[in-house]
C-alpha positions in Angstrom: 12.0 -35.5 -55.3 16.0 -36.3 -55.0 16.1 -34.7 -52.1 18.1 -36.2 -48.7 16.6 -36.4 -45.4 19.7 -34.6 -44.2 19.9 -31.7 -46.6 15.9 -31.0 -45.9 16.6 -31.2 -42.0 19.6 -29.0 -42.8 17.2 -26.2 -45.0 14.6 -26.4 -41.9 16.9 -25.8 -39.4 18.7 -22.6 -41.4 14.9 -21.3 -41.7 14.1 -21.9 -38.3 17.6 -20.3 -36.6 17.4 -17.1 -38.5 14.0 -16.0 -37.3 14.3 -17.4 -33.7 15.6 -13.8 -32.6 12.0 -12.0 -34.1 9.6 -14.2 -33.1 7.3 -13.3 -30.2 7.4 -16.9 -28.5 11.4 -16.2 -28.3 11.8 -17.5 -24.3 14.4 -14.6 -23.3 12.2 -11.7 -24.9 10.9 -10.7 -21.4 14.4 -10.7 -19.9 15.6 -8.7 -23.6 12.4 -6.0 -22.5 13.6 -5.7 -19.2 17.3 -5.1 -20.0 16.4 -2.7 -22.7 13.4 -1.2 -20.5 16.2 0.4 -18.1 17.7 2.4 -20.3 14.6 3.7 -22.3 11.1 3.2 -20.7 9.4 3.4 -23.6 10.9 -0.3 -25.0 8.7 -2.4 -26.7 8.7 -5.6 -28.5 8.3 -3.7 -31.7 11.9 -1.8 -31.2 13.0 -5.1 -30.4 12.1 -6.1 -33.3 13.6 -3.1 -34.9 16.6 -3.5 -33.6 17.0 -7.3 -34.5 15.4 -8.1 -37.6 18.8 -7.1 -39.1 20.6 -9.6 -37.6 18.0 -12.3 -38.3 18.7 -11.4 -42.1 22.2 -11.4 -42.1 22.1 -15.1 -40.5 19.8 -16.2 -43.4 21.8 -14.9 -45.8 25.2 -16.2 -44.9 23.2 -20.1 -44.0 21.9 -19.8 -47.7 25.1 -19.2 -48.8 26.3 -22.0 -46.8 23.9 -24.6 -47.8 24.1 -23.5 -51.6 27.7 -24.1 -51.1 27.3 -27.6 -49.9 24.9 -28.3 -52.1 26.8 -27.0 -55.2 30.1 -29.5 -53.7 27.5 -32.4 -53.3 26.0 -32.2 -56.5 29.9 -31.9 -58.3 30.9 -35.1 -56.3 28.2 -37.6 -57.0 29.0 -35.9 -61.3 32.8 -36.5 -60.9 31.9 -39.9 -59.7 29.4 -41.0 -62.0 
């Protein structure tokens, strides 16, 4: 496929950092409940959620932009160098 090992590990990890804040198996989500649970008793995982899904986009976006950016300046090397 033309694709590196480092560029795919690189794609993986952007995909796997941006949702790390919204998934249920996220390790500090009972300590996050607790926090938020003092100031409104009615906290759940799903305003959690609400609250963070936001962020979670914004982090994909700007790592998509990163890696098309490095991909764009790998691709205009190896042509400049051909």
């Amino acid at each position: 496929m033309g694709i590196s090992p480092d560029m795919t590990q690189c794609a993986f990890r952007i995909g796997d950092s941006a949702t790390n804040a919204i998934t249920p198996f996220m390790f500090y989500m009972p300590l996050v409940l607790t926090y938020m649970q003092q100031y409104d008793r009615q906290s759940t995982y799903g305003s959690l959620l609400k609250y963070t899904w936001r962020y979670s986009l914004v982090i994909l976006l700007a790592l998509d932009c990163l890696i098309c950016t490095l991909v764009h300046q790998r691709f205009a090397i190896r042509t400049v160098m051909s």
